[in-house]
VMD Tcl script that draws the C-alpha trace (Angstrom):
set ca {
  {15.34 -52.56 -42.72}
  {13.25 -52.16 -39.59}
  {13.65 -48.61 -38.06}
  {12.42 -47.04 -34.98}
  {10.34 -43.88 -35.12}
  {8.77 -41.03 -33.11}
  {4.62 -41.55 -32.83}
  {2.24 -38.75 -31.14}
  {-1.73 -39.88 -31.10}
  {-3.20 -36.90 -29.60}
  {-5.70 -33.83 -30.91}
  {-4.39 -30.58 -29.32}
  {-1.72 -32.00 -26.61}
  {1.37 -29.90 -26.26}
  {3.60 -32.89 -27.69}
  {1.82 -33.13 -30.83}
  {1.57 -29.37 -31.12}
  {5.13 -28.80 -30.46}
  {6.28 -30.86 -32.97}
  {3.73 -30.69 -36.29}
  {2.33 -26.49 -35.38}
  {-1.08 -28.37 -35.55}
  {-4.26 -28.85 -33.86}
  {-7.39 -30.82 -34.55}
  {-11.14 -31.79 -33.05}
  {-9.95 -35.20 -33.15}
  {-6.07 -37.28 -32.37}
  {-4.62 -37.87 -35.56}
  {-0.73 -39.55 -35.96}
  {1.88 -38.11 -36.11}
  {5.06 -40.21 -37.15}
  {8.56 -39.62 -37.99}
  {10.74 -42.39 -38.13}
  {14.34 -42.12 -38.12}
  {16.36 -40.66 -40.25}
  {13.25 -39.17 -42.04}
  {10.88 -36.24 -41.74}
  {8.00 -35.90 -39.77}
  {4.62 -37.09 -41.13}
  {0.87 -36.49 -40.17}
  {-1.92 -38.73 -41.51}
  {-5.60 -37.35 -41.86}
  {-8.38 -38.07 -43.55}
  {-10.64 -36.39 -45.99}
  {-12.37 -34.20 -43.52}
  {-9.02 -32.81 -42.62}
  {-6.93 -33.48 -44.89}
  {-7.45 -30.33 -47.09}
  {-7.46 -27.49 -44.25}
  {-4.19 -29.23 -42.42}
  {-2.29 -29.32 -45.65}
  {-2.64 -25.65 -46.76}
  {-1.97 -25.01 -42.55}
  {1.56 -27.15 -42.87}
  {1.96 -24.46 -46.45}
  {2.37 -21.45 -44.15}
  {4.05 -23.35 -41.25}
  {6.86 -23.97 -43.44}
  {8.07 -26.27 -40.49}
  {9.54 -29.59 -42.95}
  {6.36 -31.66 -41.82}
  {4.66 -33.72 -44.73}
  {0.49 -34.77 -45.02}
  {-0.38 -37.56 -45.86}
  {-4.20 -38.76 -46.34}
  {-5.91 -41.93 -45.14}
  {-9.45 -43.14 -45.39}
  {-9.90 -45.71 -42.46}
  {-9.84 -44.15 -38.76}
  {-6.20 -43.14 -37.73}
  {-6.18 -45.74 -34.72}
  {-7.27 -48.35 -37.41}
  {-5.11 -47.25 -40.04}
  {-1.91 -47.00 -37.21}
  {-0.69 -50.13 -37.58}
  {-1.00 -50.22 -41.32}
  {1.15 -47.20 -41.35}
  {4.00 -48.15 -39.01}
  {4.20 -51.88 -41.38}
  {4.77 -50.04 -44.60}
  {7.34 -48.04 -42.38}
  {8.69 -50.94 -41.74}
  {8.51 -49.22 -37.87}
  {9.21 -52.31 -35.22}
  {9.87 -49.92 -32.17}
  {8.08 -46.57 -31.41}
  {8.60 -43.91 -28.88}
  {5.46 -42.64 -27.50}
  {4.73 -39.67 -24.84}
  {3.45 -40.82 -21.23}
  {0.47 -39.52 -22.06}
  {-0.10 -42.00 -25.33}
  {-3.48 -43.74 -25.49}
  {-3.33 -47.08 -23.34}
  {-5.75 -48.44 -26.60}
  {-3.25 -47.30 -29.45}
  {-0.65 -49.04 -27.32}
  {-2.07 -52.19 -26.77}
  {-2.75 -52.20 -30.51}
  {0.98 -51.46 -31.22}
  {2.44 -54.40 -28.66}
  {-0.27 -56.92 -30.35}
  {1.55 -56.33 -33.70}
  {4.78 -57.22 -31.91}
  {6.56 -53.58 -32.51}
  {8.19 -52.39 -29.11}
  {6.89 -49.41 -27.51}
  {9.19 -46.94 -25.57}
  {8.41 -43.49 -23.04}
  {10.29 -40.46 -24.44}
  {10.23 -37.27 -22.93}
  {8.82 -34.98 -25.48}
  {8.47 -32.14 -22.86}
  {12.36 -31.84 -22.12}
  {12.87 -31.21 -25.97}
  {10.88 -27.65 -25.11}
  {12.75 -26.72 -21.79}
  {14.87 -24.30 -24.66}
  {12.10 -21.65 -26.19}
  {12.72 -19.88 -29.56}
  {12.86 -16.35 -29.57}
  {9.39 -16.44 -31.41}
  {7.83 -19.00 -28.49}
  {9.21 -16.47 -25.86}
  {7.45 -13.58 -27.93}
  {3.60 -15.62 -27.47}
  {4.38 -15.97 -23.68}
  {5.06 -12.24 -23.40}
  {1.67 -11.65 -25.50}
  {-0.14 -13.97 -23.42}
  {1.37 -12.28 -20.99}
  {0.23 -8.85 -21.69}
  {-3.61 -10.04 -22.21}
  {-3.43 -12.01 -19.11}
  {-1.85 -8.17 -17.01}
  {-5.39 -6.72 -18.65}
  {-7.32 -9.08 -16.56}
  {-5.88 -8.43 -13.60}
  {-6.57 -5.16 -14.40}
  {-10.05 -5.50 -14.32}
  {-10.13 -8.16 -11.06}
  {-8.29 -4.56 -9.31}
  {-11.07 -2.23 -10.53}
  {-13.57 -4.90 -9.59}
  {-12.43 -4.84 -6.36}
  {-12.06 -1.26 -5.74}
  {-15.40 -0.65 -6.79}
  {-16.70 -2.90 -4.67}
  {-18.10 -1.74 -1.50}
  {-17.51 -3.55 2.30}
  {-21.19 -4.42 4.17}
  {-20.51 -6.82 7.01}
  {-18.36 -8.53 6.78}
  {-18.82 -9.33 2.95}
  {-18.00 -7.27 -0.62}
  {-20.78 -6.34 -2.60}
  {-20.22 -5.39 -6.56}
  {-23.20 -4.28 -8.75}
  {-25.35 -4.84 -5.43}
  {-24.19 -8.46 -5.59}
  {-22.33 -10.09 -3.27}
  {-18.90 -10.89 -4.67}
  {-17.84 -14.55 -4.26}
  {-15.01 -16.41 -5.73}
  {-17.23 -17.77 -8.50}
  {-18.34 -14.67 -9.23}
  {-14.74 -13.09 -9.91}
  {-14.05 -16.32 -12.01}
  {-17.03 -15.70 -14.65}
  {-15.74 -12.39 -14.78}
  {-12.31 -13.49 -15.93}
  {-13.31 -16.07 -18.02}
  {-15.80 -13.64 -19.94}
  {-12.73 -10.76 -20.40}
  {-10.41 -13.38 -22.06}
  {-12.40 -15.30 -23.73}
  {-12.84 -11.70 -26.06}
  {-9.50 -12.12 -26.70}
  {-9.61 -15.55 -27.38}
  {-8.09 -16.53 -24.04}
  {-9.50 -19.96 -21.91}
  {-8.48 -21.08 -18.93}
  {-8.23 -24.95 -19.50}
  {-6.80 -25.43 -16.09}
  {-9.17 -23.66 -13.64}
  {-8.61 -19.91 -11.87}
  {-7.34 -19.39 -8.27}
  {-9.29 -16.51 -6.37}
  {-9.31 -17.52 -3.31}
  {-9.44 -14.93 0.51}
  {-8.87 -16.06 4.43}
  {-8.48 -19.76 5.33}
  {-8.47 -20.73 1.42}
  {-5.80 -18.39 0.79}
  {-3.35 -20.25 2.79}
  {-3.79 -23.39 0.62}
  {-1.83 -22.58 -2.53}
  {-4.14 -24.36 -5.13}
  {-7.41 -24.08 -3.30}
  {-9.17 -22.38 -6.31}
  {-11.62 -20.71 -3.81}
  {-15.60 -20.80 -3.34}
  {-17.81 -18.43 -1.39}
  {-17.71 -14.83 -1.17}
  {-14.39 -13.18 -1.15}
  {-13.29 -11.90 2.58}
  {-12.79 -8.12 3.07}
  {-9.66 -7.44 5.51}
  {-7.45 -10.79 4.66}
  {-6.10 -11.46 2.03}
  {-6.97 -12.69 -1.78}
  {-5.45 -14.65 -3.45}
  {-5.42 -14.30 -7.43}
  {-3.66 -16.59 -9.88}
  {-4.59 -16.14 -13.13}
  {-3.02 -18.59 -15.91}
  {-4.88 -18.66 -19.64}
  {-4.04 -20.10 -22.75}
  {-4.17 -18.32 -25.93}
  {-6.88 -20.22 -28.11}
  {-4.53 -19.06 -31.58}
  {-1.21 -19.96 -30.41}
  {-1.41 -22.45 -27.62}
  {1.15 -20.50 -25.28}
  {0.21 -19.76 -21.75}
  {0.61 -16.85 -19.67}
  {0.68 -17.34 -15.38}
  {0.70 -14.48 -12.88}
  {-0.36 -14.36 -9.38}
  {-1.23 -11.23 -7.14}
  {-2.25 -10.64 -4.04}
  {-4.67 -8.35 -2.43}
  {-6.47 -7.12 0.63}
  {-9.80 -4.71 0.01}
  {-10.04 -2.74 3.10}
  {-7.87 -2.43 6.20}
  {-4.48 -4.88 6.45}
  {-3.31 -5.93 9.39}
  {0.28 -6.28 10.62}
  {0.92 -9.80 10.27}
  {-0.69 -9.72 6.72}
  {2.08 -6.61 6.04}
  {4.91 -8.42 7.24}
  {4.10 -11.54 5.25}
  {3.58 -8.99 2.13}
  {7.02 -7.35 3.09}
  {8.98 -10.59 3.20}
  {7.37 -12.17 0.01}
  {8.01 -9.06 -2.28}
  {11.28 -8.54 -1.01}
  {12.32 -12.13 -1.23}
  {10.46 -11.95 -5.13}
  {13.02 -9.15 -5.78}
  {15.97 -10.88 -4.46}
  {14.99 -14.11 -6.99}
  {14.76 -12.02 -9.82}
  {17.16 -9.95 -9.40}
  {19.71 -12.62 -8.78}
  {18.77 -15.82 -11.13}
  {21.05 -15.88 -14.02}
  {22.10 -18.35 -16.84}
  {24.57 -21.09 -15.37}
  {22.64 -21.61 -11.68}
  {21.06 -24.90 -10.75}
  {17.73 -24.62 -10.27}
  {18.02 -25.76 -6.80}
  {20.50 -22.52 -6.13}
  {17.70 -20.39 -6.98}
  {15.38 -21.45 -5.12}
  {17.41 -21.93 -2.11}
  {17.78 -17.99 -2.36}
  {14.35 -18.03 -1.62}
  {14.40 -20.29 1.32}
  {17.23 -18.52 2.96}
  {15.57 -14.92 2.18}
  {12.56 -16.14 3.77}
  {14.58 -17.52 6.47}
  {16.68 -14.49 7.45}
  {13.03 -12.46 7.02}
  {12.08 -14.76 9.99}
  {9.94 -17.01 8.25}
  {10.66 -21.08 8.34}
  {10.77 -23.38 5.53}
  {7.76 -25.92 6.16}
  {5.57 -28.65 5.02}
  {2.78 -27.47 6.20}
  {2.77 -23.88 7.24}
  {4.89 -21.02 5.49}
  {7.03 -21.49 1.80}
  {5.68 -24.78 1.14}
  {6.15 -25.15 -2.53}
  {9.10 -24.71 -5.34}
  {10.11 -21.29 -6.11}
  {8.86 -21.54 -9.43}
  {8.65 -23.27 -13.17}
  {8.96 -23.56 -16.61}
  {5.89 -22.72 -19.01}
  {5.16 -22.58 -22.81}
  {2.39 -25.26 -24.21}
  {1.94 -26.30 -20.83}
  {0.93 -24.55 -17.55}
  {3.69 -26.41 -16.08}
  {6.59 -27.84 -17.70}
  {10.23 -28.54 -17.05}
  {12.80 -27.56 -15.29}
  {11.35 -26.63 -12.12}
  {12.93 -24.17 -9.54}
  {12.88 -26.75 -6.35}
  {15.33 -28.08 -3.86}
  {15.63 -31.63 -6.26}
  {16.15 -30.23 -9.46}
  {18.75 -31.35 -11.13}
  {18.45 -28.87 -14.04}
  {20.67 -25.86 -14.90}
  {19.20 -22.39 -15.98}
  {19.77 -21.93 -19.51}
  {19.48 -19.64 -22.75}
  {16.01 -19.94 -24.03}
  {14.71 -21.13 -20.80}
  {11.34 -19.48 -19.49}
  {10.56 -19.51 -15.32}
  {8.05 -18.35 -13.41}
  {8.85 -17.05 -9.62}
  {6.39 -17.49 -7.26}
  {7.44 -17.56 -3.79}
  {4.59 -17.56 -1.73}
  {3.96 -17.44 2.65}
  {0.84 -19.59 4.25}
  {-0.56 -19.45 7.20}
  {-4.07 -20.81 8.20}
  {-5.03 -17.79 10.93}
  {-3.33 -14.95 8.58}
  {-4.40 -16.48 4.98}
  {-1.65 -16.12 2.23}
  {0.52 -14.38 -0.07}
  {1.90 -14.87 -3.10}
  {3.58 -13.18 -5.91}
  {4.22 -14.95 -9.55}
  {6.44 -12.97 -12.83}
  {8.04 -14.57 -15.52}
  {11.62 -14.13 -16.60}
  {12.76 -15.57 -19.57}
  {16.24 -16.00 -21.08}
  {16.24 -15.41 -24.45}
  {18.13 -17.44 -27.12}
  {21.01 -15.17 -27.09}
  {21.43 -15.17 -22.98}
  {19.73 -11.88 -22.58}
  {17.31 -12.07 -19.25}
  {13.95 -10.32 -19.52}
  {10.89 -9.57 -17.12}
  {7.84 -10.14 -18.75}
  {5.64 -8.39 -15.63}
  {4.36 -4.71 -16.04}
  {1.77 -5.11 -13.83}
  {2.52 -2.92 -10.48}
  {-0.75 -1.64 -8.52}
  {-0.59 -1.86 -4.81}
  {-1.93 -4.98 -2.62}
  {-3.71 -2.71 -0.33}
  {-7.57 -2.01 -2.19}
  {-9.13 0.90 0.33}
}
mol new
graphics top color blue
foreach p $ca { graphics top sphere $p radius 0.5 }
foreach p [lrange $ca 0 end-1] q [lrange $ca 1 end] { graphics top cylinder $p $q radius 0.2 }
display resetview
């Protein structure tokens, strides 16, 4: 009887950790054909540490060993299956998949990421810890900055000037002793850079404008990430840089306060636009809120549903957002503001954010 069957090639990928609780130096295969239970193939090297791993995960998945390489010993596999169609992540090696359509089995896109839109009350548990690590870094980029002293035009820490790079190592070092990385970069970024939302900033950090901070790490343990943005000014702020504060946090507020299990995704963040709009600030492509409101997070930085004007998605129990509305401007610099709310399993909403010290650094 030939039988169709999920297949994951990867080493640490969200998919494959999602689905077997494992991680490994190299991809192994993961399998689980229809009808069946989940299998994971490695060989000697492995085999031993993975098994007694899949003891205490208790999670239903079953080890199997092999001795040849797991891209050479794929297609033995999936025959003795008797596997003749697979569905693969997009992600999915382009070699393993060339090897698969060779051997005449059919080869299908699933999306493995919409199966984790719903978090377990455990998952939403490692975001909040990730969470709490991640509010003890910006705790030390705020005493790094108020510490630091203004000498024209530039901020000097330890007699140093203090540059985006600079604030980055600093980061990295403080999570990394909590076993923290930061696999997809850190934004610190001040004046012009600030008003590009993902400009990750380079050069020395401006006194007077704004700063930009978006810190987003990955616990090394558990895989879960944490993402929070802040915004601050060391010195003296300047109207325009107050108003666009003013409208951002209030229009923050409003999104938190208001989302709730049942809106579409696009509903929320249309409360943003209109906030922003009645604050006096224009939706825009290229100047002002020109991004989604916010998104979903767990294994990934980013994952689905997203809080934009095209979802399609409905906020539900066990979902996990962030809200970030943000304001950009090239000749003010910009502002943004990023919590996470999750919903847990049983519809209650939750703020995962303690972190409340003022914008303004003197």
């Amino acid at each position: 009887m030939n039988k169709s069957a999920y297949l994951i090639f990867d080493s640490r990928g969200a998919e494959i950790r999602a689905r077997s609780g494992l991680t490994a130096p190299d991809p192994f295969i993961y399998l689980q054909p229809e009808g069946e239970n989940p299998v994971v193939y490695f060989n000697a090297l492995e085999y031993g540490a993975q098994k007694e791993t899949l003891k205490q995960l208790k999670n239903g998945v079953q080890i199997e060993q092999i001795d040849s390489p797991p891209l050479i010993a794929l297609i033995g596999i999936l025959q003795k299956k008797m596997i003749r169609s697979v569905m693969v992540p997009p992600s999915f090696p382009i070699e393993a998949a060339k090897i698969i359509e060779k051997n005449n089995i059919d080869l299908e896109i699933y999306n493995f990421e919409a199966e984790r839109a719903h978090k377990t009350k455990k998952e939403i548990k490692l975001i909040a810890e990730a969470q709490k690590i991640n509010e003890k870094t910006f705790l030390l980029v705020y005493q790094i900055l108020s510490e630091s002293k203004i000498r024209k035009e530039r901020l000097i820490f330890n007699d140093e000037i203090l540059t985006s790079e600079a604030m980055k190592v600093l980061i990295s070092k403080h999570l990394l002793e909590s076993d923290y990385s930061n696999p997809e970069g850190i934004i610190v970024s001040s004046g012009k850079q600030a008003a590009q939302p993902h400009n990750d900033g380079s050069g020395p950090l401006s006194p007077n404008k704004t700063i930009v901070v978006d810190i987003f790490p990955k616990s090394n343990k558990t895989g879960y990430f944490s993402d929070m943005t802040r915004t601050f000014v060391k010195g003296k702020t300047s109207t325009e840089i107050n108003k666009l504060y003013s409208a951002v946090e209030k229009t923050q507020k409003k999104v938190l306060e208001s989302i709730k299990i049942g809106d579409s995704c696009s509903k929320v963040h249309q409360i943003a636009a209109d906030s922003f709009k009645k604050l006096g600030y224009k939706t825009s492509k290229k100047e002002g809120f020109i991004h989604g409101t916010g998104h979903s997070l767990g294994l990934n930085i980013h994952e689905l549903p997203r809080l934009n004007a095209i979802s399609k998605s409905t906020v539900e129990p066990g979902m996990v957002f962030t809200v970030e509305p943000g304001l950009y401007y090239e000749k003010v610099g910009g502002v943004r503001l990023e919590d996470i709310v999750a919903f847990l399993p049983n519809g209650e909403k939750k703020i995962l954010n303690n972190f409340n010290q003022p914008f303004l650094i003197p």
